[in-house]
mmCIF entry with sequence, helices, sheets and N, C-alpha, C, O atoms, coordinates in Angstrom:
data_MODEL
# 
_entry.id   MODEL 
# 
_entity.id                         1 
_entity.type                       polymer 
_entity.pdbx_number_of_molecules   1 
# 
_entity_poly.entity_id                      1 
_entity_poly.type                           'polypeptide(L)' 
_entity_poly.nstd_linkage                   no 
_entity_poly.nstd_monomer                   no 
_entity_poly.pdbx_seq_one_letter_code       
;(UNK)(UNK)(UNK)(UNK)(UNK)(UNK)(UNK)(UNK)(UNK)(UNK)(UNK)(UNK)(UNK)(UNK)(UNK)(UNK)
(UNK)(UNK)(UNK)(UNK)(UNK)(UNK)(UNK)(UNK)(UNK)(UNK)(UNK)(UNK)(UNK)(UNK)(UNK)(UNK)
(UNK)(UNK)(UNK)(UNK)(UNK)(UNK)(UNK)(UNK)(UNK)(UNK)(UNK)(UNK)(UNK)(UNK)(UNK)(UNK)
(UNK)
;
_entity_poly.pdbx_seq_one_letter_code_can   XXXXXXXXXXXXXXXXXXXXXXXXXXXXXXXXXXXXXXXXXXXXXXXXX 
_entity_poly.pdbx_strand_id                 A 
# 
loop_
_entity_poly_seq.entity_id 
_entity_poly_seq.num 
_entity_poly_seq.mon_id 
_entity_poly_seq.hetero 
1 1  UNK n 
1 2  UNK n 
1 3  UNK n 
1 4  UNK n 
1 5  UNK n 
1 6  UNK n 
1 7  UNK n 
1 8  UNK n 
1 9  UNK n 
1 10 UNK n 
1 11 UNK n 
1 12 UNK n 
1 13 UNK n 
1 14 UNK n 
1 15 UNK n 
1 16 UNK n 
1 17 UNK n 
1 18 UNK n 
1 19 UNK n 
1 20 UNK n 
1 21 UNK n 
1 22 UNK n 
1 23 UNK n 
1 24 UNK n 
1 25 UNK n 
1 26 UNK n 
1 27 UNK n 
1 28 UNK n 
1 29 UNK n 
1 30 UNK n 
1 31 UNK n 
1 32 UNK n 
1 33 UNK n 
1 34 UNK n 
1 35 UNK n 
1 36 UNK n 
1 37 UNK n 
1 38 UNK n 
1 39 UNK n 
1 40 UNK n 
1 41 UNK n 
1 42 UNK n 
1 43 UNK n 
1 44 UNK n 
1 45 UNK n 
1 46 UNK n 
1 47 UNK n 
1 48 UNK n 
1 49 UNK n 
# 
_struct_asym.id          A 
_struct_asym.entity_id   1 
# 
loop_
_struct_conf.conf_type_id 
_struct_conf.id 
_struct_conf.pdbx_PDB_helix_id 
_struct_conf.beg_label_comp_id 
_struct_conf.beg_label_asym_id 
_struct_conf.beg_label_seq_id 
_struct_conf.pdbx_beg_PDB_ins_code 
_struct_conf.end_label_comp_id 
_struct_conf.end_label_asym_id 
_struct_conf.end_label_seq_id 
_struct_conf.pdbx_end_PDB_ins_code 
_struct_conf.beg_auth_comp_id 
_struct_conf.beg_auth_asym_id 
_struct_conf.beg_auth_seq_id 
_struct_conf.end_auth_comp_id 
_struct_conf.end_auth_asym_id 
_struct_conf.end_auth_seq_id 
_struct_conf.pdbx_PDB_helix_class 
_struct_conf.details 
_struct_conf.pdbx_PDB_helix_length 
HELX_P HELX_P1 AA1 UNK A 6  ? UNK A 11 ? UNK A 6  UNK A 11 1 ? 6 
HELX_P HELX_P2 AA2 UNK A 18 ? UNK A 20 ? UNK A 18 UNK A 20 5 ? 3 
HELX_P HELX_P3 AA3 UNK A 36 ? UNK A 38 ? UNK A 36 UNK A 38 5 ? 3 
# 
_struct_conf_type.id          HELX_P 
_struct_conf_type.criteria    ? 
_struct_conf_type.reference   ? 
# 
loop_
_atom_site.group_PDB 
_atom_site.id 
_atom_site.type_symbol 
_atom_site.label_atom_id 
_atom_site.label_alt_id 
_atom_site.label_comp_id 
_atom_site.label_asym_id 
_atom_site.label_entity_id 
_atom_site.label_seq_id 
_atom_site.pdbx_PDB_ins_code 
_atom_site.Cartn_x 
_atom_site.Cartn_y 
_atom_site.Cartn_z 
_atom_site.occupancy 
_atom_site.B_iso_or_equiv 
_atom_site.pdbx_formal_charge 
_atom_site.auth_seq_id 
_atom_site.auth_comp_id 
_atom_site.auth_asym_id 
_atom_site.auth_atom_id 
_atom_site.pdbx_PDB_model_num 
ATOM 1   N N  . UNK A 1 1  ? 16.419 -131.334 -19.022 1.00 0.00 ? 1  UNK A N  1 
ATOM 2   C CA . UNK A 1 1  ? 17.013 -132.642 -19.200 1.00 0.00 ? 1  UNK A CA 1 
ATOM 3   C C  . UNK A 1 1  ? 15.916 -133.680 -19.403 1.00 0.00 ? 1  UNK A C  1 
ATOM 4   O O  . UNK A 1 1  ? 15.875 -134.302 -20.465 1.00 0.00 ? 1  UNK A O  1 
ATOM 5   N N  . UNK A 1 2  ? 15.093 -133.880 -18.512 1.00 0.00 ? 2  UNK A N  1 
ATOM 6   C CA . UNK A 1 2  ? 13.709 -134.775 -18.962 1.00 0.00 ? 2  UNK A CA 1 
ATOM 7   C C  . UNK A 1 2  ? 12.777 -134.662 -19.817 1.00 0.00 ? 2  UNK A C  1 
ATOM 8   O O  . UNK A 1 2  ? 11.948 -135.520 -20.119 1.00 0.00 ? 2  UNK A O  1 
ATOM 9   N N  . UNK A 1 3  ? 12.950 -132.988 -20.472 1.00 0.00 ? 3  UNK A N  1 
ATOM 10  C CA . UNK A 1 3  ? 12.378 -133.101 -22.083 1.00 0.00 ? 3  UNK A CA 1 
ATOM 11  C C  . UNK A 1 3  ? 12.955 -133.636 -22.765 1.00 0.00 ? 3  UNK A C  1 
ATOM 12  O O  . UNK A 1 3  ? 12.347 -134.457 -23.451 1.00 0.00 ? 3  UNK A O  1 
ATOM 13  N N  . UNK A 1 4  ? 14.652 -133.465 -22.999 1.00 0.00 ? 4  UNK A N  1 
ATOM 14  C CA . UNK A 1 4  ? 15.183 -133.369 -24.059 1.00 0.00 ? 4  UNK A CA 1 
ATOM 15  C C  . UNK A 1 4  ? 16.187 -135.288 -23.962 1.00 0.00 ? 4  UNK A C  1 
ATOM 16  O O  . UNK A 1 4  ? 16.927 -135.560 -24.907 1.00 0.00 ? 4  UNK A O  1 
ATOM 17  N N  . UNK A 1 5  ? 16.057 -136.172 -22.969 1.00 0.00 ? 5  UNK A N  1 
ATOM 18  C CA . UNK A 1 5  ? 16.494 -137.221 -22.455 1.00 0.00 ? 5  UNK A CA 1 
ATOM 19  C C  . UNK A 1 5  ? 15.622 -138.003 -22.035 1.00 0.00 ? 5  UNK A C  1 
ATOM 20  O O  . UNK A 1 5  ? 16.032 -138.904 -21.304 1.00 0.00 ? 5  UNK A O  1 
ATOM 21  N N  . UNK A 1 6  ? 14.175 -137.947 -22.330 1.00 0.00 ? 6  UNK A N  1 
ATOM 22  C CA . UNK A 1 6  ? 13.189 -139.155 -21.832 1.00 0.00 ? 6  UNK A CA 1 
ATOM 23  C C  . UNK A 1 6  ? 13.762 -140.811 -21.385 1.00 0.00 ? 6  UNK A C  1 
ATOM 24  O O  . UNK A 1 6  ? 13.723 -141.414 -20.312 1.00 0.00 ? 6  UNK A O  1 
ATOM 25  N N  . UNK A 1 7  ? 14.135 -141.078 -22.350 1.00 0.00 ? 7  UNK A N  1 
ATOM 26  C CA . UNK A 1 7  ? 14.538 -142.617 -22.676 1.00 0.00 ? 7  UNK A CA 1 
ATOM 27  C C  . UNK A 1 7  ? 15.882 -142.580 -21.078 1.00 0.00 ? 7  UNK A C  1 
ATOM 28  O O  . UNK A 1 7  ? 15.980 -143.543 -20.318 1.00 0.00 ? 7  UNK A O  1 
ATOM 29  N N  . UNK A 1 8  ? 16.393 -141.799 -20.980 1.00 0.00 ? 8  UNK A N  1 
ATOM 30  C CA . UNK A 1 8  ? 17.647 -141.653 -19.648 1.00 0.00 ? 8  UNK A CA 1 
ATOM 31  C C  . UNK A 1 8  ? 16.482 -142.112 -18.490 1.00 0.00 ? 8  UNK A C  1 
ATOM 32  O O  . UNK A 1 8  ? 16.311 -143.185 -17.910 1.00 0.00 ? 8  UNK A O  1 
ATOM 33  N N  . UNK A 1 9  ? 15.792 -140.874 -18.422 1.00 0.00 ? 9  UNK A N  1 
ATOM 34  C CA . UNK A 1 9  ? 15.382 -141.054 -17.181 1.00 0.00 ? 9  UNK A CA 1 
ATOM 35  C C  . UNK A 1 9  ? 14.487 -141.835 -17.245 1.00 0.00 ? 9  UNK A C  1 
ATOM 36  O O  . UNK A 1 9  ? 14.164 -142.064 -16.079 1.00 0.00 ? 9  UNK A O  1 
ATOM 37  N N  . UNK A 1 10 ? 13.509 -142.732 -18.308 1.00 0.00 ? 10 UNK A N  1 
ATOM 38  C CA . UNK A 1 10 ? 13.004 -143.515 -17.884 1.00 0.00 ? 10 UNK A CA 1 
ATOM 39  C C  . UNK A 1 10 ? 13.579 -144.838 -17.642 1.00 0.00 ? 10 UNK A C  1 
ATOM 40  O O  . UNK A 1 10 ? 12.847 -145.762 -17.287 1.00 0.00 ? 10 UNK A O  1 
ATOM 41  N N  . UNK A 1 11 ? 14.759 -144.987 -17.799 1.00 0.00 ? 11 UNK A N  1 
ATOM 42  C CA . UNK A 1 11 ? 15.585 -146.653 -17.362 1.00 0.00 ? 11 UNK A CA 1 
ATOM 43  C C  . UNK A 1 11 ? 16.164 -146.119 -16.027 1.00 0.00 ? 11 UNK A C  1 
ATOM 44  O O  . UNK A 1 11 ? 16.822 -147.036 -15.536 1.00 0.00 ? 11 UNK A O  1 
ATOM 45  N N  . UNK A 1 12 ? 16.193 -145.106 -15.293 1.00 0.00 ? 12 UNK A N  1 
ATOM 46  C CA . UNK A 1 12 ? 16.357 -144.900 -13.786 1.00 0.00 ? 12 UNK A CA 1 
ATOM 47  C C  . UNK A 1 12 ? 15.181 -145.088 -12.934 1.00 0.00 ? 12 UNK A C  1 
ATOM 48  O O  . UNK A 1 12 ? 14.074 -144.563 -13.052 1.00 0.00 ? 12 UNK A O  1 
ATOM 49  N N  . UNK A 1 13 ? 15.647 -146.023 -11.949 1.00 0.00 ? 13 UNK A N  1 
ATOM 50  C CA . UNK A 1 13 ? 14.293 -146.330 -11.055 1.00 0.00 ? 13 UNK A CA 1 
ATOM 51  C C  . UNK A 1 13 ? 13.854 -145.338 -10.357 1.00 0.00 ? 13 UNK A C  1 
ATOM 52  O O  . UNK A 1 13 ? 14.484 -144.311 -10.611 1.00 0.00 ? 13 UNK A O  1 
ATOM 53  N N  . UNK A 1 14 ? 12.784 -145.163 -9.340  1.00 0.00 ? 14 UNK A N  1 
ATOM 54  C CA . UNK A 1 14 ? 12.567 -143.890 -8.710  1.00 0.00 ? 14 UNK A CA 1 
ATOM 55  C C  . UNK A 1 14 ? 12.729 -144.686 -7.255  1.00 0.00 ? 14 UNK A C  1 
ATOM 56  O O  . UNK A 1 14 ? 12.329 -145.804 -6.931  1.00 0.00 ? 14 UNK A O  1 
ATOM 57  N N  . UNK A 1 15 ? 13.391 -143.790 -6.583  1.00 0.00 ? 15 UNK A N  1 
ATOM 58  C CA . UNK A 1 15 ? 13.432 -144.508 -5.344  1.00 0.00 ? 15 UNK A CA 1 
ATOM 59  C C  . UNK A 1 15 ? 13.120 -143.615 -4.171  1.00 0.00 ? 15 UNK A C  1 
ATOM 60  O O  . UNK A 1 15 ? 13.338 -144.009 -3.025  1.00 0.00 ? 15 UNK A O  1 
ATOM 61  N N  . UNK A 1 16 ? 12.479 -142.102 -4.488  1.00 0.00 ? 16 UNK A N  1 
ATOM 62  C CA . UNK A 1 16 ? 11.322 -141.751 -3.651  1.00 0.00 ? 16 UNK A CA 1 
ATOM 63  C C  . UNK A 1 16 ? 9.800  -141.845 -3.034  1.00 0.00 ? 16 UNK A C  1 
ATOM 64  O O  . UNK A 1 16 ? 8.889  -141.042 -2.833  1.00 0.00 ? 16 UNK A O  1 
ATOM 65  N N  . UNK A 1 17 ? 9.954  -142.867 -2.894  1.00 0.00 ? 17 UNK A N  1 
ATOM 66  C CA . UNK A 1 17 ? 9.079  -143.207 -2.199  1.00 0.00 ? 17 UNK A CA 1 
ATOM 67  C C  . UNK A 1 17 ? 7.205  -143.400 -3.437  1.00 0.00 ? 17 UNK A C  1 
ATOM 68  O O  . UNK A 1 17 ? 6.293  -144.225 -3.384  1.00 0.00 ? 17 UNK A O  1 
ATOM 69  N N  . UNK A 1 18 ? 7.417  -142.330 -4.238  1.00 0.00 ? 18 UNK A N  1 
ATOM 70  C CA . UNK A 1 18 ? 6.533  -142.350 -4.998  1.00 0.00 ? 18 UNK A CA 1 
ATOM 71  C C  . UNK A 1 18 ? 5.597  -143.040 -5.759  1.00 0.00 ? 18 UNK A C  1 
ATOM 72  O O  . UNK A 1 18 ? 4.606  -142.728 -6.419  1.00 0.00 ? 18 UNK A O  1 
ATOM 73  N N  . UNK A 1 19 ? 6.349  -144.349 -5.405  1.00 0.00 ? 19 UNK A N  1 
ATOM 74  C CA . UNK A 1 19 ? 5.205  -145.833 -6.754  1.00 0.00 ? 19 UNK A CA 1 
ATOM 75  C C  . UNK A 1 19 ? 3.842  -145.963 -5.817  1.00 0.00 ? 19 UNK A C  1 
ATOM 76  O O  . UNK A 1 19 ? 3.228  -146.924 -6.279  1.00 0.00 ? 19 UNK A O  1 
ATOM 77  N N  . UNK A 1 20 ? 3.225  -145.495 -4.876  1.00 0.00 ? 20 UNK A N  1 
ATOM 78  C CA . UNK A 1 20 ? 2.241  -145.536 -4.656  1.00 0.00 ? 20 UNK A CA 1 
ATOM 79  C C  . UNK A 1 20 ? 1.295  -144.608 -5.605  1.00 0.00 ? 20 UNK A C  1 
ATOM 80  O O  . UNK A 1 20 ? 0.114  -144.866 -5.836  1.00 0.00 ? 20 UNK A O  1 
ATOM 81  N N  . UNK A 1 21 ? 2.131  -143.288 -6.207  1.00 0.00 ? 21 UNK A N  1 
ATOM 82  C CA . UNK A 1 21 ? 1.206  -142.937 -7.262  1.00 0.00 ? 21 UNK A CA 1 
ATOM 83  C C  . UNK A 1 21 ? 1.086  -142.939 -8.545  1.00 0.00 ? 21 UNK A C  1 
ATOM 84  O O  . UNK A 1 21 ? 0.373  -142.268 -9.291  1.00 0.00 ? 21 UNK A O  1 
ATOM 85  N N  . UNK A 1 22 ? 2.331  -144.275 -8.866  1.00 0.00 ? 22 UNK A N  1 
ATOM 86  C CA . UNK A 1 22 ? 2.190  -144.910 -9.911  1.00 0.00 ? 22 UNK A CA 1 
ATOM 87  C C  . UNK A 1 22 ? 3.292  -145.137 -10.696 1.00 0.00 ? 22 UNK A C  1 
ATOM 88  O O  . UNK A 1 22 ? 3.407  -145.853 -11.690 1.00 0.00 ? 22 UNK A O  1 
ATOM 89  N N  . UNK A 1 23 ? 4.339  -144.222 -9.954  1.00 0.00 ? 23 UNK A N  1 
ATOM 90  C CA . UNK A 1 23 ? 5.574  -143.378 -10.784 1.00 0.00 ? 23 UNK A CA 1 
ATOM 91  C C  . UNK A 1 23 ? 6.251  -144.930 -10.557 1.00 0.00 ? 23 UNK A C  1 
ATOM 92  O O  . UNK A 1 23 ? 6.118  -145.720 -9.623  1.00 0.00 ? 23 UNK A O  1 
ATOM 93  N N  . UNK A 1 24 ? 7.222  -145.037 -12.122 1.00 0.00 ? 24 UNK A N  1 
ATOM 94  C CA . UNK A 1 24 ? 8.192  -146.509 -12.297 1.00 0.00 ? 24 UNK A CA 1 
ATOM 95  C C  . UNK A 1 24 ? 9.245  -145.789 -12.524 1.00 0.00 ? 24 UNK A C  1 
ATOM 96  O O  . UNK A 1 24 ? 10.127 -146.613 -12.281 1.00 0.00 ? 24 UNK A O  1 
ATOM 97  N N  . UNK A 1 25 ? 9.644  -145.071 -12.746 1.00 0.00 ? 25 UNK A N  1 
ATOM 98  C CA . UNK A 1 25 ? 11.201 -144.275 -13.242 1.00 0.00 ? 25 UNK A CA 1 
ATOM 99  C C  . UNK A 1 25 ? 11.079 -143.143 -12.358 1.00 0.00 ? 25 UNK A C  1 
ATOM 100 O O  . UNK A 1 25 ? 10.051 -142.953 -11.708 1.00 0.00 ? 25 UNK A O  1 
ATOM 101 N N  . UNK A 1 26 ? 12.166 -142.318 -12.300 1.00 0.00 ? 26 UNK A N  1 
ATOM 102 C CA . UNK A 1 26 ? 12.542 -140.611 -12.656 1.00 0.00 ? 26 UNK A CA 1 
ATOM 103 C C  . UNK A 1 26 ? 11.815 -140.022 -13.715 1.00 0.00 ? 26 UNK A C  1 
ATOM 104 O O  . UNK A 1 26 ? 11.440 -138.880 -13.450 1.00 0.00 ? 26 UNK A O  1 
ATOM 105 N N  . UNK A 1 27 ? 11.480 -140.474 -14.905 1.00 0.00 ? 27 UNK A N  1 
ATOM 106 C CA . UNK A 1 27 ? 11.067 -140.072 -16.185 1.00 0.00 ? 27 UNK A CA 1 
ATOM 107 C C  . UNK A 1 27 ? 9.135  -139.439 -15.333 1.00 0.00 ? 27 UNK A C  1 
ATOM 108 O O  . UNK A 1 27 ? 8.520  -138.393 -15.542 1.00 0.00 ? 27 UNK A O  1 
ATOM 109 N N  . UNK A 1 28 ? 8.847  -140.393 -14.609 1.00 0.00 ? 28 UNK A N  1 
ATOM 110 C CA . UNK A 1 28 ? 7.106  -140.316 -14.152 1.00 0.00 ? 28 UNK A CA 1 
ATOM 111 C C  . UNK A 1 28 ? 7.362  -139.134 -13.286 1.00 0.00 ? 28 UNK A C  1 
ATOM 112 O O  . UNK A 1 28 ? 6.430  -138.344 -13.138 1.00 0.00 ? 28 UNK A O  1 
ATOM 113 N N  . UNK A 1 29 ? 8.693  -138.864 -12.591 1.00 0.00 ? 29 UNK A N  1 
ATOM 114 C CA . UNK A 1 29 ? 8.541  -138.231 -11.445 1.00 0.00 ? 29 UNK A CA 1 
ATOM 115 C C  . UNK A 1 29 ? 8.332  -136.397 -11.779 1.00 0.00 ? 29 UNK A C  1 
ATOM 116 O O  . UNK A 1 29 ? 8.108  -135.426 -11.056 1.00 0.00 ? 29 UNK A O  1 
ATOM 117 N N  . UNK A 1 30 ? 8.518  -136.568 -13.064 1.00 0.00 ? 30 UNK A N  1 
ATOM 118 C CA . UNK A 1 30 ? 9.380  -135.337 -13.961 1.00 0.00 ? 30 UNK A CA 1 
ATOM 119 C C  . UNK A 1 30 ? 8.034  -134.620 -14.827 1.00 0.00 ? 30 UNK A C  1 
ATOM 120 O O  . UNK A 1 30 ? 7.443  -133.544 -14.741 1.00 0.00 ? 30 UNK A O  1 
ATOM 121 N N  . UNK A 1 31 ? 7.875  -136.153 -15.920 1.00 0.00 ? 31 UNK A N  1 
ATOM 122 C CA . UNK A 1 31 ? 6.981  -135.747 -17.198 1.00 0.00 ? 31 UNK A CA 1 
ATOM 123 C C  . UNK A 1 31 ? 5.607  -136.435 -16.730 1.00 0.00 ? 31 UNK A C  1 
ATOM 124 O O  . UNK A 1 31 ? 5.652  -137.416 -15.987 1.00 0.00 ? 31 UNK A O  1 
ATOM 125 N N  . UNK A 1 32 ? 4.419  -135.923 -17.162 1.00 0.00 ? 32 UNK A N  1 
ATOM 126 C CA . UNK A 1 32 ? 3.267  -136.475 -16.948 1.00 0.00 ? 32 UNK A CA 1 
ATOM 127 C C  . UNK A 1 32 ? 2.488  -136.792 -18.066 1.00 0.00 ? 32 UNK A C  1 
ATOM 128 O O  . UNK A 1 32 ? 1.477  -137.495 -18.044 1.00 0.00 ? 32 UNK A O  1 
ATOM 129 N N  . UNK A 1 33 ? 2.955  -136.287 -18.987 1.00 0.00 ? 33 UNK A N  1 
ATOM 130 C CA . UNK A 1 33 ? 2.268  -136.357 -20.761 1.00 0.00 ? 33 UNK A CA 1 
ATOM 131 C C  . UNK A 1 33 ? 3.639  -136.264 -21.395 1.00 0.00 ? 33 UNK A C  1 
ATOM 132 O O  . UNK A 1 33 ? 4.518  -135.519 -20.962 1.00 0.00 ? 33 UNK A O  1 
ATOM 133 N N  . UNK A 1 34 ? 3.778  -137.071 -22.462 1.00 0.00 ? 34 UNK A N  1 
ATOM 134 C CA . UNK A 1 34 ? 4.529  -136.681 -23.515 1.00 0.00 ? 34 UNK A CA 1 
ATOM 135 C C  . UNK A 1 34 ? 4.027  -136.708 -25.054 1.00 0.00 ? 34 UNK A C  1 
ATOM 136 O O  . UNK A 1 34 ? 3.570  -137.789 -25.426 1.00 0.00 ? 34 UNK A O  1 
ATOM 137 N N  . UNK A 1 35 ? 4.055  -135.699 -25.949 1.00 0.00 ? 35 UNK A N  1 
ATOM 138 C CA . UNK A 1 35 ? 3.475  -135.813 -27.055 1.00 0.00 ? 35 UNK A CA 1 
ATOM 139 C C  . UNK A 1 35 ? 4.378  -136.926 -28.440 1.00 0.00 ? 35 UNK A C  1 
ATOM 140 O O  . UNK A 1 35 ? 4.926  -138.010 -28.238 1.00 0.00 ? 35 UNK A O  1 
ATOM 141 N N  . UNK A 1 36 ? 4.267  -136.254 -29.639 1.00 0.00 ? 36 UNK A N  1 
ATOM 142 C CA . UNK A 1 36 ? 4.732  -136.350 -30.967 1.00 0.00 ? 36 UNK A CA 1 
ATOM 143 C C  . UNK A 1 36 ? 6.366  -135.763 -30.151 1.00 0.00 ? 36 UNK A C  1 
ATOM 144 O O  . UNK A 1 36 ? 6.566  -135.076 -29.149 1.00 0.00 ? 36 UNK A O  1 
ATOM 145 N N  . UNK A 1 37 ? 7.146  -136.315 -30.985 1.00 0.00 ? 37 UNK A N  1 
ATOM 146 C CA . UNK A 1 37 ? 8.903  -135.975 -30.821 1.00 0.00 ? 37 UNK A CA 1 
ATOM 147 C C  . UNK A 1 37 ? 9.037  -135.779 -29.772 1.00 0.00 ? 37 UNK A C  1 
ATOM 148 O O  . UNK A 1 37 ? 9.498  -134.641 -29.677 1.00 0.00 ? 37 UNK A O  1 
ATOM 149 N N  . UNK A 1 38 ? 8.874  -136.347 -28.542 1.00 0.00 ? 38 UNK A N  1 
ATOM 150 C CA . UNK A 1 38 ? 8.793  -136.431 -27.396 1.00 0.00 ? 38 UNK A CA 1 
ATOM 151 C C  . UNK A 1 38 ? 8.969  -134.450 -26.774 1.00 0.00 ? 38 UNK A C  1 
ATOM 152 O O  . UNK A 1 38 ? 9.585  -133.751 -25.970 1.00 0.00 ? 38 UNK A O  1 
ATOM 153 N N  . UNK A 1 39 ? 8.130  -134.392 -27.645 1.00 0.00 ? 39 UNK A N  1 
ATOM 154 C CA . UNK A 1 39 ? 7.396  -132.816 -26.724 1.00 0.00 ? 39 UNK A CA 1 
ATOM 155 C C  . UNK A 1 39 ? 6.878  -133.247 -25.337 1.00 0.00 ? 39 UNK A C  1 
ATOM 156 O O  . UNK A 1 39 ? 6.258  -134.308 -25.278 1.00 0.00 ? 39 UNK A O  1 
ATOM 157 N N  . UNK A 1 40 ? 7.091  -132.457 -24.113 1.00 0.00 ? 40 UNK A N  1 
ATOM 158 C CA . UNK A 1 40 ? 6.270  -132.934 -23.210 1.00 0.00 ? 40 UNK A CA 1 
ATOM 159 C C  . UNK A 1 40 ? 5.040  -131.727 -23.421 1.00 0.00 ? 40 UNK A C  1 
ATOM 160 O O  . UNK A 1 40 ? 5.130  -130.591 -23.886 1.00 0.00 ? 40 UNK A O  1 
ATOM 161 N N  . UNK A 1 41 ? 3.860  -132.481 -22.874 1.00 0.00 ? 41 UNK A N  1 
ATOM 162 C CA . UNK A 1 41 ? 2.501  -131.965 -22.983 1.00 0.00 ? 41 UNK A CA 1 
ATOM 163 C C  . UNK A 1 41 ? 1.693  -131.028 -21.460 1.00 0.00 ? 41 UNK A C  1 
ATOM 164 O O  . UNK A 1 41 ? 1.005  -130.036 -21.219 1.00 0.00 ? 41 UNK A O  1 
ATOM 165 N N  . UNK A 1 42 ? 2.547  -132.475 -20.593 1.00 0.00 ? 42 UNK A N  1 
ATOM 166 C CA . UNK A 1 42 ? 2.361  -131.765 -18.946 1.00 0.00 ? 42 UNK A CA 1 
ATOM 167 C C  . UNK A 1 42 ? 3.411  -132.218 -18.099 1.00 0.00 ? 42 UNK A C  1 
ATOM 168 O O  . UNK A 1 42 ? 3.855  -133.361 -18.211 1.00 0.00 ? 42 UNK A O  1 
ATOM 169 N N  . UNK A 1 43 ? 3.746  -131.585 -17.444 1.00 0.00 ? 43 UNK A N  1 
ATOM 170 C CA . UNK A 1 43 ? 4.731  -131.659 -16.187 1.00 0.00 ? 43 UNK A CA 1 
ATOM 171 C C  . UNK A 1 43 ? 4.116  -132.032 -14.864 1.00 0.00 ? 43 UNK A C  1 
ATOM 172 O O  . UNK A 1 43 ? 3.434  -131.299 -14.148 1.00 0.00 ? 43 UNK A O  1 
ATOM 173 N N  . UNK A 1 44 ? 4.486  -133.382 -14.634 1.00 0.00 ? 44 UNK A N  1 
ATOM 174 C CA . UNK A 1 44 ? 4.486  -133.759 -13.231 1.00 0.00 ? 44 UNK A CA 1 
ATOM 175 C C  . UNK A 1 44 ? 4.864  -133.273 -12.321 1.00 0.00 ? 44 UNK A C  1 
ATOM 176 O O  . UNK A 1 44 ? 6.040  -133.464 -12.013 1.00 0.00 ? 44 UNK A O  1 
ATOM 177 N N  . UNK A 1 45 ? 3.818  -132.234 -11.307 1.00 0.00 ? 45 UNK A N  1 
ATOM 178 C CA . UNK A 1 45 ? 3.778  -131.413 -10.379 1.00 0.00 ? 45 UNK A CA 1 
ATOM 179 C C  . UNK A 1 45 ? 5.288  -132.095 -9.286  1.00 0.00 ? 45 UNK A C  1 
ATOM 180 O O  . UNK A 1 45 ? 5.958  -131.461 -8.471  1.00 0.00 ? 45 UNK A O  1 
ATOM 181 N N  . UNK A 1 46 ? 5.378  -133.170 -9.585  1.00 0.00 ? 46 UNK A N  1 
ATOM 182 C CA . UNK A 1 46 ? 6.300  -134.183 -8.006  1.00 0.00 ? 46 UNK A CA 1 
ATOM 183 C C  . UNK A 1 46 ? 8.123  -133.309 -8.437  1.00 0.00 ? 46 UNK A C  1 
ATOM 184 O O  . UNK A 1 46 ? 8.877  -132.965 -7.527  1.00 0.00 ? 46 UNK A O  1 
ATOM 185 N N  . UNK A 1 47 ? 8.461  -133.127 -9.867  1.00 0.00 ? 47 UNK A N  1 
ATOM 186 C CA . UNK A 1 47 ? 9.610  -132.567 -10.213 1.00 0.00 ? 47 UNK A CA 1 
ATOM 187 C C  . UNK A 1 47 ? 9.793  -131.298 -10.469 1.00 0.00 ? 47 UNK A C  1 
ATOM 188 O O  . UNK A 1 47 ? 10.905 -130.834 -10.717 1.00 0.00 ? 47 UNK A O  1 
ATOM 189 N N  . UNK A 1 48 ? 8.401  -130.409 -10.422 1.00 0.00 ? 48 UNK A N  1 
ATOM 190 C CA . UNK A 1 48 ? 8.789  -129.118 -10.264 1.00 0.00 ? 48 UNK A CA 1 
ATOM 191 C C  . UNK A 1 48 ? 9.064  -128.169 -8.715  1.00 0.00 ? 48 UNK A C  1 
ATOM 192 O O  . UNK A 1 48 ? 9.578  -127.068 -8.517  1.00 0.00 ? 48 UNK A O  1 
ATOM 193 N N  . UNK A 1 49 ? 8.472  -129.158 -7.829  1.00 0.00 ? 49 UNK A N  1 
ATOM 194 C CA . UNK A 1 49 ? 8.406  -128.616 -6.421  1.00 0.00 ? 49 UNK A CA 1 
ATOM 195 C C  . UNK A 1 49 ? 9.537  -128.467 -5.671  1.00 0.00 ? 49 UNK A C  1 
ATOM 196 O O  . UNK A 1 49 ? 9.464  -128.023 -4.525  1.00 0.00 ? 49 UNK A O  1 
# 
């Protein structure tokens, strides 16, 4: 869903606790790189755990 829906989850706020490491959405909590056609590049370790 956060490959294929970027733009979703980045207008959802994150409300785990997380903006100390920078994260502004769900979208940060998820993706950590996104390329060309919104390929993601790296996965944010915080949404695979």
């Amino acid at each position: 869903m956060a490959a294929q829906n970027p733009q979703v989850l980045a207008s959802v706020p994150c409300y785990c606790g997380c903006g100390g490491e920078g994260h502004e959405s769900n979208l940060d909590c998820f993706v950590d790189q996104i390329g060309a056609n919104n390929v993601v590049t790296e996965w944010d370790q915080m949404g695979i755990s």
